[in-house]
C-alpha positions as CSV (number, residue, x, y, z in Angstrom):
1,X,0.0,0.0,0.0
2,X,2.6,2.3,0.7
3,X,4.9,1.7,-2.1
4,X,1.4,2.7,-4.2
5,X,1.1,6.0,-2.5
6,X,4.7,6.9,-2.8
7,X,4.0,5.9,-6.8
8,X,1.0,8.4,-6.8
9,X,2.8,11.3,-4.9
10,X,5.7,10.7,-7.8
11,X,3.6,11.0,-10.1
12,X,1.4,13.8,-8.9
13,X,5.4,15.9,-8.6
14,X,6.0,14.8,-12.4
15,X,2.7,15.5,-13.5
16,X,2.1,19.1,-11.8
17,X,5.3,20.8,-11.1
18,X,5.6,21.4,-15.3
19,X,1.9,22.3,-14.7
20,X,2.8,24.6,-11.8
21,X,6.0,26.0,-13.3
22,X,3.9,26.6,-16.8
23,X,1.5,28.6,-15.0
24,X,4.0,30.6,-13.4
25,X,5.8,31.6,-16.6
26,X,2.8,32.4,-18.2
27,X,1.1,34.8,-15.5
28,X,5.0,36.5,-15.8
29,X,4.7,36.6,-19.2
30,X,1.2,38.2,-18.8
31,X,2.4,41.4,-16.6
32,X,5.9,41.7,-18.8
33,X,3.6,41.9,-21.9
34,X,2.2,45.4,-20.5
35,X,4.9,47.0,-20.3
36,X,5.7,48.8,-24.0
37,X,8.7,50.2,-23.7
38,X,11.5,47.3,-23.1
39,X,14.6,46.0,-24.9
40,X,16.4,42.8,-24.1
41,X,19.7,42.1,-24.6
42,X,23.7,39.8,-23.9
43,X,25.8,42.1,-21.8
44,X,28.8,39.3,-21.9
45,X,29.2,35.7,-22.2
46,X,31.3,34.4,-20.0
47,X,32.3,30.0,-19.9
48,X,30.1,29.8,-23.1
49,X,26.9,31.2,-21.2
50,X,25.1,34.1,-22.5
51,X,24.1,36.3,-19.9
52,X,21.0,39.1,-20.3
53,X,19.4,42.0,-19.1
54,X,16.1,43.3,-19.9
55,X,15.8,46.9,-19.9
56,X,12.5,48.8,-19.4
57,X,11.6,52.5,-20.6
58,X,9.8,54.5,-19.3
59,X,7.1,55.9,-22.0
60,X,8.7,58.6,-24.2
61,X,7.3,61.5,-23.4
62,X,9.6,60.7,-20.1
63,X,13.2,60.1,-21.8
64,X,15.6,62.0,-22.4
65,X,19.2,62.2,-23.7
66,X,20.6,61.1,-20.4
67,X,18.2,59.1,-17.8
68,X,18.7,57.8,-14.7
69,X,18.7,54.8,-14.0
70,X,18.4,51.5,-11.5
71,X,19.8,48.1,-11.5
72,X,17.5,45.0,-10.4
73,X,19.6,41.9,-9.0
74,X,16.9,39.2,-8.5
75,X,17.1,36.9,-6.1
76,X,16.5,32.7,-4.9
77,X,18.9,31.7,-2.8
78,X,22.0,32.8,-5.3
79,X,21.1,29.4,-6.8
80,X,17.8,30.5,-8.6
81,X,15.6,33.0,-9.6
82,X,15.4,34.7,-12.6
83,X,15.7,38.9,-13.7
84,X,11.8,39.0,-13.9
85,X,11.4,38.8,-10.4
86,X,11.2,42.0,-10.5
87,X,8.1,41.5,-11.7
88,X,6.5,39.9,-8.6
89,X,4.7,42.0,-5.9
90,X,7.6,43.0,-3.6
91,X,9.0,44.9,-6.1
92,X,6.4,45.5,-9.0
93,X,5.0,48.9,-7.7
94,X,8.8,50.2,-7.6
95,X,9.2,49.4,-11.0
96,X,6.2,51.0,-12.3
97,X,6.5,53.9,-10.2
98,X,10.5,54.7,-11.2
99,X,9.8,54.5,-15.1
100,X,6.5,56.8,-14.1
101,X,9.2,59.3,-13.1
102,X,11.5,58.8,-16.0
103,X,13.8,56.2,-14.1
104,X,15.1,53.8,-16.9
105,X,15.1,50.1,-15.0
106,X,17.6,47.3,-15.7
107,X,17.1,43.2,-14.3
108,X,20.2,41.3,-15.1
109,X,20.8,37.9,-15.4
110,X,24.0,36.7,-13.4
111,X,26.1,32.9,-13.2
112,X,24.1,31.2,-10.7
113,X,25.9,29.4,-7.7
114,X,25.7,26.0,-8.9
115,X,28.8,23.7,-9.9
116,X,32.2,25.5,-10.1
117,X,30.3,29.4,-9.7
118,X,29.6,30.6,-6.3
119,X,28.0,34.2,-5.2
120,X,31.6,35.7,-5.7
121,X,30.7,34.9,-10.1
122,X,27.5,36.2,-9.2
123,X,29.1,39.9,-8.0
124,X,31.6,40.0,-10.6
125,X,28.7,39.7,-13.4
126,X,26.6,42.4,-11.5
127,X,29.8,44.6,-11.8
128,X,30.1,43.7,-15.7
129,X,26.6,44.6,-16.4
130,X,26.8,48.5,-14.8
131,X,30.3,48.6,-16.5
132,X,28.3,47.7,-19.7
133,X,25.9,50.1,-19.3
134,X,28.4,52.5,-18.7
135,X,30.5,51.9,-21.4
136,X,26.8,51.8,-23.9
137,X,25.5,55.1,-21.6
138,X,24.8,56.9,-24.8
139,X,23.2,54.2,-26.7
140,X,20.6,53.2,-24.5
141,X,20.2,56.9,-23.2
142,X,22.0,56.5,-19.7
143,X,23.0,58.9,-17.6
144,X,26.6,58.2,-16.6
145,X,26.6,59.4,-13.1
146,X,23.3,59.4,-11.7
147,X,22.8,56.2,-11.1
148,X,21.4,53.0,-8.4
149,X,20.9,49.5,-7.3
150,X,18.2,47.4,-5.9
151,X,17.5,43.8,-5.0
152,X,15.8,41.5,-3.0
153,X,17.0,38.4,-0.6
154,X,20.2,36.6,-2.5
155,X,20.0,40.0,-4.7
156,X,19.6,41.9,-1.7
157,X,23.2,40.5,-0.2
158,X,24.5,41.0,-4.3
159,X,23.5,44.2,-4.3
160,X,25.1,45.5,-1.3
161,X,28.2,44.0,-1.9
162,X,28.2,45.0,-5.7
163,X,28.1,48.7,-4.3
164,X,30.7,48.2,-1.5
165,X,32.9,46.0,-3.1
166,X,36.2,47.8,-3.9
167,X,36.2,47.6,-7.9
168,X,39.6,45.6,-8.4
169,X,38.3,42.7,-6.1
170,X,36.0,42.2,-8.6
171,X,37.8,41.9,-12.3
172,X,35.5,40.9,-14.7
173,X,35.7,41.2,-18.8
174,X,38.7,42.7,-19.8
175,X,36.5,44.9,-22.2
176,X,34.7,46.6,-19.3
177,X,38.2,47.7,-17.4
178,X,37.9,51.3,-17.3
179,X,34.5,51.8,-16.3
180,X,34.5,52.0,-12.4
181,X,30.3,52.0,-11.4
182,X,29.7,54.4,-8.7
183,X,25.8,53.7,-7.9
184,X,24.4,56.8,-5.7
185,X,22.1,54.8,-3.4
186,X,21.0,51.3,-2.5
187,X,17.7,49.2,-1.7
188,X,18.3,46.3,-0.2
189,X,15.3,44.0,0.7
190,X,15.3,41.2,3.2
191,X,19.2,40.4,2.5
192,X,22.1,38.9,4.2
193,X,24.5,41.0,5.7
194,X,27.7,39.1,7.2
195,X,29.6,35.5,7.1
196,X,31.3,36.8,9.7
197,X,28.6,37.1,12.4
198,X,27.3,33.7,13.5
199,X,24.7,35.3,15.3
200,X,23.3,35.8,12.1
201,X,22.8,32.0,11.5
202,X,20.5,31.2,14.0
203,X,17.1,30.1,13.0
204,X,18.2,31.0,9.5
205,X,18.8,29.3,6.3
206,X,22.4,29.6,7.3
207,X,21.9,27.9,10.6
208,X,23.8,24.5,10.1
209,X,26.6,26.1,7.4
210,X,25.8,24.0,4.8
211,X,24.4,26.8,2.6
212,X,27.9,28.8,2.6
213,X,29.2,25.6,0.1
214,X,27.1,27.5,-2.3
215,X,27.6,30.7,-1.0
216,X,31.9,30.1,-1.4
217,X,32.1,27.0,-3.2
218,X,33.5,25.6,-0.2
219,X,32.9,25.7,3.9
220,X,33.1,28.5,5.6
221,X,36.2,27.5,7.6
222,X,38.2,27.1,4.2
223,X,37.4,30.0,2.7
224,X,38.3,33.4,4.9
225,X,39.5,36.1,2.9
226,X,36.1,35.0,0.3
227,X,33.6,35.2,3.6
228,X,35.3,38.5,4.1
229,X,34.6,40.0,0.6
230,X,31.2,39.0,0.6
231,X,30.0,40.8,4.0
232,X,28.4,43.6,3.2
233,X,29.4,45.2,6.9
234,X,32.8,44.5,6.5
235,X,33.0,46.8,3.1
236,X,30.6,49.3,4.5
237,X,32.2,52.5,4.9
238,X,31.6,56.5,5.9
239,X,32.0,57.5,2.6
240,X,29.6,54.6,1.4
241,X,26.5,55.8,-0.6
242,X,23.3,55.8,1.0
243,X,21.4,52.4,1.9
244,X,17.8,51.7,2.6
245,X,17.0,48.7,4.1
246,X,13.6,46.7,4.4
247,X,13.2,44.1,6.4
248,X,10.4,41.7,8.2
249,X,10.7,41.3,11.4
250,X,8.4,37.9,11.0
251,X,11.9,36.9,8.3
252,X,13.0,33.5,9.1
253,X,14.7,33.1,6.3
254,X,17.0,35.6,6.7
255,X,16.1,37.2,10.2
256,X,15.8,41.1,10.6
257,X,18.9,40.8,12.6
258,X,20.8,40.8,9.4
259,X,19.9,44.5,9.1
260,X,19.7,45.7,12.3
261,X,23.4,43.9,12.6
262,X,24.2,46.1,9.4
263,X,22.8,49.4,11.1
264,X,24.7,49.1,14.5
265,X,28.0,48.4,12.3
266,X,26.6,51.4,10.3
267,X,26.9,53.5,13.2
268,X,30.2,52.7,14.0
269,X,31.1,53.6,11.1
270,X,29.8,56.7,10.6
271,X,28.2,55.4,7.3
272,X,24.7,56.3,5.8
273,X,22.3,53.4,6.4
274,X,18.3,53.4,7.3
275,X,16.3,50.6,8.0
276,X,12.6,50.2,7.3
277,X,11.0,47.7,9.5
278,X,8.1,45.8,8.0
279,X,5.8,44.5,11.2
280,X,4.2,41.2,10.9
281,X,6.1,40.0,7.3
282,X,7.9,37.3,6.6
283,X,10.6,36.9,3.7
284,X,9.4,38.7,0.7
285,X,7.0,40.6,3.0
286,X,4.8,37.5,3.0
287,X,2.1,38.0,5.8
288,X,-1.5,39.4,7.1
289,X,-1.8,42.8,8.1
290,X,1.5,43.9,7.4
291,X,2.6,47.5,8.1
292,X,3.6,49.1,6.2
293,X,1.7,47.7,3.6
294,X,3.3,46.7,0.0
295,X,2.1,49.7,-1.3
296,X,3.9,51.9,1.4
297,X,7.1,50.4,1.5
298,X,7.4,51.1,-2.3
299,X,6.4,54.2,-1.9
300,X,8.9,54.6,0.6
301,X,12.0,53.3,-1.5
302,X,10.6,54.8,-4.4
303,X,11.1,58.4,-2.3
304,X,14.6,57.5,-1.4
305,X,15.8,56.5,-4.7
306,X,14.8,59.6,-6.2
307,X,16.0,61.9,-3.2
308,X,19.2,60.7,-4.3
309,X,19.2,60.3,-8.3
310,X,17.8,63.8,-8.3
């Protein structure tokens, strides 16, 4: 009898999960269909992979010569996800409502920790993609200096350190070289903050170390000087650019402690870091009665992002 059941359940998995997975595409490919104004295109190829971004525009009447500008680094566990998460509801009102006020909005693709890649690939491709962008400003009507970042979870973490990172940690494509991205503010939702910290791990999906093997390609223990460059608090500095933080305090993914970690460090250091506390939300701001709402809390990095691309 049980060896029946376990033959249903298998093929319930088979039969649904292409069902489920179909179903998901096609409700993204619904919202991605409204928007009018988009482009997609390689940035670099790297190990024989092609790696994209999609760029949205905002309508024309909005663009100008020179436009600023924010990068989208998606998230899943730095071992999924795609770029059109920035199409799901944690982030879909910020999209609208930057190309609403003339923001041009890039999601990149990135290697995915999986195999011989590990987060570090992951930084060095979100590096190459504003160094393309710079080097193409003109073409696709960038402006040079004005520019930001944003992410959530994984992409949260990839986000921060792709803004603190110092530049030549982080080589990428030879082509790209000279162009040294800058980004004037971050959003960072939900991320992780520090392999340093194991206070961090509890309750966490870092709790029994077995997730840093994807983070470093290897354990924690073996791999110091990699932990190092891919803590967001130890790279923060005073002369950081500004960082909004948004956080559950339901998380128990990634606990709010990894931000309210990266604020006392913050503080410290003298550097420019806010946190926005989202009451009663899990990861991805899952949960009833949350406050701020969704709404609000894109509102509310909406507001930052342009205080400081303005």
């Amino acid at each position: 009898m049980n060896y029946q059941i376990n033959i249903l359940c298998t093929l319930f998995f088979c039969i649904c999960t292409p069902l489920l997975v179909w179903a998901q595409n096609a409700k993204e490919q619904e919202i991605l269909d409204t928007f009018l104004h988009k482009e997609k295109l390689v940035y670099k190829t790297v190990d024989g992979q092609d790696l994209d971004m999609t760029i949205f525009y905002p309508s024309p009447e909005l663009m100008s010569a020179k436009n600023p500008w924010m990068m989208y680094v998606h998230g899943g566990g730095w071992a999924g996800g795609s770029p059109y998460n920035i199409l799901k509801k944690a982030t879909l009102e910020t999209l609208k409502s930057l190309l609403g006020q003339g923001v041009i909005c890039i999601a990149i693709e990135y290697r995915l920790a999986k195999g011989e890649t590990n987060a570090y690939d992951a930084v060095v491709d979100a590096k190459d993609a504003a160094r393309f962008l710079l080097k193409h400003a003109k073409q696709y009507k960038l402006h040079k200096k004005q520019y930001g970042i944003w992410g959530g979870s994984a992409g949260g973490h990839l986000s921060l350190v792709t803004t603190l990172g110092n530049n030549s940690n982080f080589k990428g494509e030879t082509e790209f070289a000279r162009y040294k991205p800058k980004f004037k503010c971050v959003v960072s939702y939900f991320p992780f903050t520090s392999c340093l910290n194991p206070d961090l791990r509890p309750n966490s999906i870092f709790e029994d170390g077995k997730l840093f093997e994807r983070l470093l390609g290897a354990p924690l223990a073996e791999k110091p000087e990699l932990a190092k460059l891919l803590s967001p608090t130890e790279l923060l500095r005073k002369s950081s650019p500004p960082i909004l933080l948004i956080h559950g305090d339901k998380d128990t993914v990634l606990p709010i402690i990894n931000s309210t970690y990266m604020l006392e460090v913050s503080k410290e250091k003298k550097a420019n870091v806010e946190l926005l506390t989202i009451k009663n939300a899990g990861h991805s701001f899952h949960g009833e009665s949350i406050s701020p709402s969704i709404t609000e809390l894109n509102k509310y990095a909406v507001a930052f992002i342009m205080s400081h691309l303005n």
